[in-house]
C-alpha positions as CSV (number, residue, x, y, z in Angstrom):
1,X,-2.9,-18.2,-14.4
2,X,-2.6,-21.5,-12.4
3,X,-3.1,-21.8,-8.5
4,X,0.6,-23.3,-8.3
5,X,2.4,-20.1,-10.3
6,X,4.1,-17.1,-9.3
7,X,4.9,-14.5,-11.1
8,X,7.7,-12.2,-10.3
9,X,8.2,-9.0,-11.8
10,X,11.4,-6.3,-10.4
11,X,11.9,-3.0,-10.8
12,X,11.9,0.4,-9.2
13,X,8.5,1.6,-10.8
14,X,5.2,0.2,-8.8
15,X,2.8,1.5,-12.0
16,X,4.6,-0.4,-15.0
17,X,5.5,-3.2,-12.8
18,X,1.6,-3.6,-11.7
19,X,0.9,-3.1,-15.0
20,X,3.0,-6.0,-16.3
21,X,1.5,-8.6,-13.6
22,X,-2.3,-7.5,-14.5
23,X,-1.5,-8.1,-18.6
24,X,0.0,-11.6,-17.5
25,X,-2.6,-12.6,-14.7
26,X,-5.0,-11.3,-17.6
27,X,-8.3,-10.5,-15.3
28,X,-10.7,-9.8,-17.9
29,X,-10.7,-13.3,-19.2
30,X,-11.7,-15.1,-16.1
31,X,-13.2,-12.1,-13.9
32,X,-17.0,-11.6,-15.3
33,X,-17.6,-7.8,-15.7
34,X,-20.7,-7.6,-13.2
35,X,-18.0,-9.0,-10.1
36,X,-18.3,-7.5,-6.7
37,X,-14.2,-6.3,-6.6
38,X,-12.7,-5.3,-3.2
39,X,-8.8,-3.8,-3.2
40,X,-7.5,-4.8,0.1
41,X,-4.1,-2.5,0.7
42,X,-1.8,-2.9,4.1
43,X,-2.5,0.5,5.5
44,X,-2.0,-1.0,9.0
45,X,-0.7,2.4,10.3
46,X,-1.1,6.3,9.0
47,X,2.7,6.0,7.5
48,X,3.7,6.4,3.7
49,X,4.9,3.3,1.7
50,X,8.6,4.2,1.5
51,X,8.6,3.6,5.6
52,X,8.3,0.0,4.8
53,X,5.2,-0.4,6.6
54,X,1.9,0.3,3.6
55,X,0.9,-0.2,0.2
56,X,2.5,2.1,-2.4
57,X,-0.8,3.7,-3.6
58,X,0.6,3.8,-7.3
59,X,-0.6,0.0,-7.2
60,X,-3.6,0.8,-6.0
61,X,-4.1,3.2,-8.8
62,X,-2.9,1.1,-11.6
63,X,-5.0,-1.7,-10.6
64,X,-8.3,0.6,-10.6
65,X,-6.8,1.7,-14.1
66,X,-7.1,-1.6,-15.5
67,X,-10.6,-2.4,-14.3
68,X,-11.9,0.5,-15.6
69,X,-10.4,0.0,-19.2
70,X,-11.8,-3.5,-19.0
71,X,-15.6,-1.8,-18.0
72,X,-15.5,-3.1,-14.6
73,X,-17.9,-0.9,-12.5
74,X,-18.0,-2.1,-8.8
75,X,-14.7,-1.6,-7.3
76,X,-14.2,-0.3,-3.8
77,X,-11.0,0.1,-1.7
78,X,-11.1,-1.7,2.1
79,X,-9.4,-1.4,5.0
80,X,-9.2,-1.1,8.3
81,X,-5.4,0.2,10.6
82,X,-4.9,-1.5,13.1
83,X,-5.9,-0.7,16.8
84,X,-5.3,2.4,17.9
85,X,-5.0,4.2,14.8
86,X,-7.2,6.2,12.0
87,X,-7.6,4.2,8.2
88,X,-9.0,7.3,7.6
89,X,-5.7,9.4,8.4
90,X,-4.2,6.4,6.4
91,X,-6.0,7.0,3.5
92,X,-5.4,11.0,3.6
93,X,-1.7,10.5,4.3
94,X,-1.4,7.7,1.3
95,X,-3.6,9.7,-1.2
96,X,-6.4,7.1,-1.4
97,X,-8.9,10.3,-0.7
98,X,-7.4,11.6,-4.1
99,X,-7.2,8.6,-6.0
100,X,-11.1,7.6,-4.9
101,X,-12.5,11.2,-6.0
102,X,-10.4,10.8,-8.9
103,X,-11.8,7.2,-10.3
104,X,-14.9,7.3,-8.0
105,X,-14.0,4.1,-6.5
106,X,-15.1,4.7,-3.0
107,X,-13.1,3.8,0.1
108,X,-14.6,1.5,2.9
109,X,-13.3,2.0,6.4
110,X,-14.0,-1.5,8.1
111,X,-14.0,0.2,11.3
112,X,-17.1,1.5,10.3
113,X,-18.8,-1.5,8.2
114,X,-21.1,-3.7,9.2
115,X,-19.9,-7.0,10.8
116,X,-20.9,-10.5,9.6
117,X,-20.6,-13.2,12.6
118,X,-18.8,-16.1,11.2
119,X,-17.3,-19.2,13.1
120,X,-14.6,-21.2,11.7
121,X,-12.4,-24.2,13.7
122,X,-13.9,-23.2,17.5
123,X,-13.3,-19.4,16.4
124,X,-15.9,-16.8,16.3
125,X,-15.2,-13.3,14.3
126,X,-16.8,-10.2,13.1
127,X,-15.9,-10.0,9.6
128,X,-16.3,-6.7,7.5
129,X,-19.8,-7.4,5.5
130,X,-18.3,-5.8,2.6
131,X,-15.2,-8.0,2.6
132,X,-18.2,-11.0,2.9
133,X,-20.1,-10.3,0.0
134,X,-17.3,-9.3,-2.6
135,X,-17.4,-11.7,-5.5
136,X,-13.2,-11.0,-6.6
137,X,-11.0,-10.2,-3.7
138,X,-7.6,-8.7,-4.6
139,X,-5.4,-8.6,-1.6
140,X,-2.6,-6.0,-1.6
141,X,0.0,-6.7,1.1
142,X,3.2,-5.8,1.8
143,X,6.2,-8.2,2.4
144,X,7.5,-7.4,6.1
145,X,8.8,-8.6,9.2
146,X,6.0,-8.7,12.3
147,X,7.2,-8.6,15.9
148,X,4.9,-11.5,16.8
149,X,4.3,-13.6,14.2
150,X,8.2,-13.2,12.3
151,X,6.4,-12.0,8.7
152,X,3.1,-10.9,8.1
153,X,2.1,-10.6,3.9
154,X,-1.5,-12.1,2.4
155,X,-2.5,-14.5,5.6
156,X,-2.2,-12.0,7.9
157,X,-3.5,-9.0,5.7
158,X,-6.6,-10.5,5.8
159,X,-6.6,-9.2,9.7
160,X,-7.6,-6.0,8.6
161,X,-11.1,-7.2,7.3
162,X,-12.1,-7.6,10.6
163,X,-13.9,-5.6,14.4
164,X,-11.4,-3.9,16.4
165,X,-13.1,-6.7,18.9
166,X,-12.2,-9.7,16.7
167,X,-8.7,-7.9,16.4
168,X,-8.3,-8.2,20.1
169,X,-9.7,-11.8,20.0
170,X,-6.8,-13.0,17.9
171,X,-3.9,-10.9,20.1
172,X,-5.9,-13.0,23.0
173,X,-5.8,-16.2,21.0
174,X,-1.8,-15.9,19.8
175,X,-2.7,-14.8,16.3
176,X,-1.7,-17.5,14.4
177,X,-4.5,-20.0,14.9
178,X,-7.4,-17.5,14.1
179,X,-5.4,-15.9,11.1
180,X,-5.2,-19.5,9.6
181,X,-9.0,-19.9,10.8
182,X,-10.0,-16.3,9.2
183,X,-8.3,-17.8,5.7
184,X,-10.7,-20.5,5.8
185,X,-13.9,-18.3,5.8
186,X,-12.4,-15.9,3.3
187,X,-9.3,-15.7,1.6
188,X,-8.3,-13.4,-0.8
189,X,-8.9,-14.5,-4.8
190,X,-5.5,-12.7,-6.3
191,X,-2.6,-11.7,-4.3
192,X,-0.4,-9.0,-5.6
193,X,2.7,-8.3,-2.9
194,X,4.2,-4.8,-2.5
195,X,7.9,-6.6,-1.9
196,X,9.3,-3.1,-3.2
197,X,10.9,-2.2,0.5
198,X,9.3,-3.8,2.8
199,X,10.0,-3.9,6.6
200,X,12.6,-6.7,7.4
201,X,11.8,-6.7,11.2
202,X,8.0,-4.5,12.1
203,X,4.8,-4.5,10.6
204,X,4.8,-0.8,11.4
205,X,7.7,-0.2,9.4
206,X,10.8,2.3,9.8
207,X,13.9,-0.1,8.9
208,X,12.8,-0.5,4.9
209,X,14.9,-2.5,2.8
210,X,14.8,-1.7,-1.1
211,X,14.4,-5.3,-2.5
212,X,12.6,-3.9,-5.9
213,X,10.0,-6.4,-6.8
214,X,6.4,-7.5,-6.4
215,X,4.7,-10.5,-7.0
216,X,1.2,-12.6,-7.1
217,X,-0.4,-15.4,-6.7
218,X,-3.6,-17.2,-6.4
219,X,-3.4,-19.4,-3.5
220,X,-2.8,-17.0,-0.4
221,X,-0.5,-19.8,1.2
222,X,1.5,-20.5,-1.6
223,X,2.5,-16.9,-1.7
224,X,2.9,-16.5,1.8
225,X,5.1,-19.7,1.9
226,X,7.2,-18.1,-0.9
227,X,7.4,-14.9,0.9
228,X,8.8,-16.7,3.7
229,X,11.7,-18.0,1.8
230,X,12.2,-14.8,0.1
231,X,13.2,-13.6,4.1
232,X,14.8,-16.1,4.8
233,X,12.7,-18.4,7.5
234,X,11.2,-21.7,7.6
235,X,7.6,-22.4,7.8
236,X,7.9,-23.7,11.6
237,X,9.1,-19.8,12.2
238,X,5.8,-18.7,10.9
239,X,3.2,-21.6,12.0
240,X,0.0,-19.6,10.5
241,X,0.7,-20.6,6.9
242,X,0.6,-24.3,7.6
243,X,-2.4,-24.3,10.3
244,X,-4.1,-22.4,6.9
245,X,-2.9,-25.3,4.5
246,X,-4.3,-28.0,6.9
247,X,-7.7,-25.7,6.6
248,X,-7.7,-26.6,3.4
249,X,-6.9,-22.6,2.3
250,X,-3.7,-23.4,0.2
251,X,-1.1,-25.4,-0.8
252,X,2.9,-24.6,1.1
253,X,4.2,-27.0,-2.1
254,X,6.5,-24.6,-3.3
255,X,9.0,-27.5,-4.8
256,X,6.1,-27.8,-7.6
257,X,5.2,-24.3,-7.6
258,X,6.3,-22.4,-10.7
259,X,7.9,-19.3,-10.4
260,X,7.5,-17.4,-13.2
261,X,9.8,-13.9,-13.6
262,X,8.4,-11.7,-15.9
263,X,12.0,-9.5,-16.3
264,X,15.1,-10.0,-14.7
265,X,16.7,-9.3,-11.4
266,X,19.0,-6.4,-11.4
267,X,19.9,-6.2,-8.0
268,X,21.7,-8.6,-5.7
269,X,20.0,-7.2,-2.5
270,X,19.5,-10.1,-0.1
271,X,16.1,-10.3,2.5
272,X,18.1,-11.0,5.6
273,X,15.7,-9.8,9.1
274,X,18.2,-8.3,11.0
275,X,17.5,-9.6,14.3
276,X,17.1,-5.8,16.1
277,X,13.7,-6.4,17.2
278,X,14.2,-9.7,19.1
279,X,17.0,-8.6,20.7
280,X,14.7,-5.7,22.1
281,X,11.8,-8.2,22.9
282,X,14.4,-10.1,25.6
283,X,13.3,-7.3,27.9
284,X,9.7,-8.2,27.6
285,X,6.9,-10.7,28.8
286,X,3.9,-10.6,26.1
287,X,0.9,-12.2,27.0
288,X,-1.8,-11.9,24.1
289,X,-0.1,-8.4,23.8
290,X,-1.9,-6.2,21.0
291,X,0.2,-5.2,17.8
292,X,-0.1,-1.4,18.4
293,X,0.7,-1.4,22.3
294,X,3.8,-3.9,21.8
295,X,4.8,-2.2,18.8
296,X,5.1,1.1,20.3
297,X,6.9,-0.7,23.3
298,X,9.3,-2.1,21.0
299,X,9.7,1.5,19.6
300,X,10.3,2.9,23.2
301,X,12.8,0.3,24.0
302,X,15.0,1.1,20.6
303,X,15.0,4.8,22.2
304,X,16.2,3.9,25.1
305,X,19.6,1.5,23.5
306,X,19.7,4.7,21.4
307,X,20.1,6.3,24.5
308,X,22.4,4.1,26.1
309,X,19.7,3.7,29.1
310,X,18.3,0.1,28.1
311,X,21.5,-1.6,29.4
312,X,20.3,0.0,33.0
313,X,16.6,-1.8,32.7
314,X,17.1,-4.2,35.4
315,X,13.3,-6.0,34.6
316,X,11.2,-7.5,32.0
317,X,8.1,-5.5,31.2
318,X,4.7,-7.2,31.8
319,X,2.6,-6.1,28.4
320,X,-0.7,-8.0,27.0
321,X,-4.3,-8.3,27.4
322,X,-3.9,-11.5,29.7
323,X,-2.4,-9.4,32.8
324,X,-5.8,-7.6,32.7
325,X,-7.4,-7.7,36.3
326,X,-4.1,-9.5,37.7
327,X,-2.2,-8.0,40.1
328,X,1.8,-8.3,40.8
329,X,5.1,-6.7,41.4
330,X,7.3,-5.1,38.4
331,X,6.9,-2.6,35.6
332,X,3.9,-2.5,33.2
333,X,2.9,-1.8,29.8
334,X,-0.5,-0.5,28.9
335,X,-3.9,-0.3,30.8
336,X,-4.3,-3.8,30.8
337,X,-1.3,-4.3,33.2
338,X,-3.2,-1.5,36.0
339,X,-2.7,-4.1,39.2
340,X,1.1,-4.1,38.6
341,X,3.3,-2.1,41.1
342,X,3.8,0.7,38.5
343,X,2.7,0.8,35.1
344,X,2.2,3.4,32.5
345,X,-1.2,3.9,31.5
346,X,-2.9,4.0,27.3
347,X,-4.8,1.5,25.0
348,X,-1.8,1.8,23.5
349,X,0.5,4.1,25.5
350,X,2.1,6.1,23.4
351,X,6.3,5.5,22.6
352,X,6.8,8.9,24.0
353,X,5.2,7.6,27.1
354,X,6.7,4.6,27.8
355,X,10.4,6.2,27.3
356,X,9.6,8.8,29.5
357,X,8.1,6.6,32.2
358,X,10.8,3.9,31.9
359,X,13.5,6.6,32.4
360,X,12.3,7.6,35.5
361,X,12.5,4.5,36.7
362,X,15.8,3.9,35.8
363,X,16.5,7.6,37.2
364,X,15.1,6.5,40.3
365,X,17.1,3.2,40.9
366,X,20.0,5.5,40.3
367,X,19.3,8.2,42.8
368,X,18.4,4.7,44.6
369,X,21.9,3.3,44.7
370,X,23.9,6.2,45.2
371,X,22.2,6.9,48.5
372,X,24.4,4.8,50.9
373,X,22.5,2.1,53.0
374,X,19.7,2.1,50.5
């Protein structure tokens, strides 16, 4: 396989479909047998693949299949959720405890690895050691939408290989900047994308769409750059995956790439992002907002529309790490927003929360209003 292919494979069925990619990529003839091989799935949050939002684990399996029948002996599964969350919980709820017992490919929680300092473009990160010192990395994403950064598939997958501290250092720094930077210190060696039903508008999944395919690549921005078209956005929508081709990651050529399909398409479902979540995001103002704490507030706000509350929300709700130790009047999100008028505390706040604090403050302005001279 060349760095400027892509090979496409649909379907309905994640084993035979992995299956068909690994015979074509053929590992065994270009992957020496003593390699260092990290699996690196999406299990950004503890929720099962047909949400949208993870890995299917029968790729997972499939892959560790093929290694073994090709007497590859150091394999290991890493990952780490995302703030706020267990990896663990999102290995039990996935089955990646039952699959690791069951191969004895051990699974490596990078919230509790060892970190590697590393410094790239003015950026400094704590980078999972084990991600560091695997020879073959095959990276595992999952073709979705992203609140903040529009899509998030191998570029930003690579997030999970680092601190919870480093995590909060890219929220701080806009993400896409360090994600490119992170790319240029490690990227992933094979990409194989779970683009099965993937998550048109979150990264934490609920609003799948059943696009039945997968594909992968060897240059992480060529197959990000592809993913992008497959959703339908231009690279200026997603400015990660060209700050990581002018680090000298990858290539966004796709007029040169060539796009294999390994089978043919039997669907005619089209990757169209629905626009729900930026229409909920108009009642917001992020500042270096974390995914977990705005994700839950986005989740909160589609219970209130649900509701038919939101429509009574008369302000814009301060959320983000960069109203820490500011004070101000309005409504905020989170523990960072404390010096606000009123805010509702968590690192995150739960969805529950945040609905039931923001009704009450739209309770309140009703009692307010119906009290004359008030």
């Amino acid at each position: 396989m060349q760095r400027n292919e892509i090979l496409m494979v649909y379907g309905d069925d994640a084993e035979s479909m992995t299956r068909a990619l690994l015979e074509r990529i053929n590992l065994a003839s270009f992957v020496p047998r003593t390699a260092r091989i990290a699996l690196k799935p999406n299990l950004v949050v503890a929720a099962t693949a047909e949400t949208g939002a993870t890995t299917h684990p029968e790729i997972v399996r499939t892959i560790i299949s093929y290694l073994r029948e090709h007497d590859y002996g150091d394999v290991r599964i890493v990952e780490s959720a995302w703030i706020g969350d267990s990896t663990q919980r999102g290995f039990k709820v996935n089955g990646y405890d039952r699959i690791s017992t069951e191969s004895g490919v051990p699974l490596v929680d990078v919230k509790q690895d060892e970190y590697l300092k590393k410094t790239a473009h003015g950026i400094t990160m704590e980078i999972s050691k084990t991600i560091l010192e695997t020879d073959f990395l095959i990276n595992l994403p999952v073709l979705k939408g992203h609140c903040q950064t529009a899509m998030t598939c191998a570029l930003k997958n690579m997030k999970g290989c680092l601190s919870d501290s480093s995590k909060r250092l890219f929220h701080k720094l806009g993400l896409h900047d360090p994600i490119a930077a992170l790319n240029s210190i490690r990227s992933a060696d094979l990409v194989i994308v779970d683009s099965l039903n993937g998550d048109l508008d979150f990264e934490e999944g609920g609003n799948p769409v059943q696009t039945n395919r997968m594909f992968a690549g060897l240059d992480s921005v060529l197959v990000d750059t592809y993913g992008a078209s497959l959703m339908g956005f231009e690279l200026a929508d997603i400015p990660y995956i060209t700050l990581a081709e002018e680090f000298g990651v990858g290539s966004t050529e796709l007029a040169t790439a060539r796009i294999i399909e390994l089978n043919s398409d039997a669907s005619n479902t089209q990757l169209r992002p629905t626009g729900r979540v930026r229409e909920l995001q108009r009642h917001t103002l992020p500042s270096s907002a974390c995914s977990a704490c705005y994700g839950n507030l986005i989740h909160a706000l589609a219970r209130l529309d649900e509701r038919g509350l939101l429509i009574d929300l008369d302000q814009k709700l301060h959320i983000g790490q960069d109203y820490k130790g500011k004070s101000g009047c309005g409504l905020g999100i989170g523990s960072c927003t404390c010096g606000y008028t009123s805010h509702v505390a968590g690192c995150p706040p739960k969805a529950i929360e945040i609905v039931r604090f923001l009704e009450r403050k739209i309770s309140a302005r009703h009692e307010s209003d119906s009290i004359p001279g008030v």
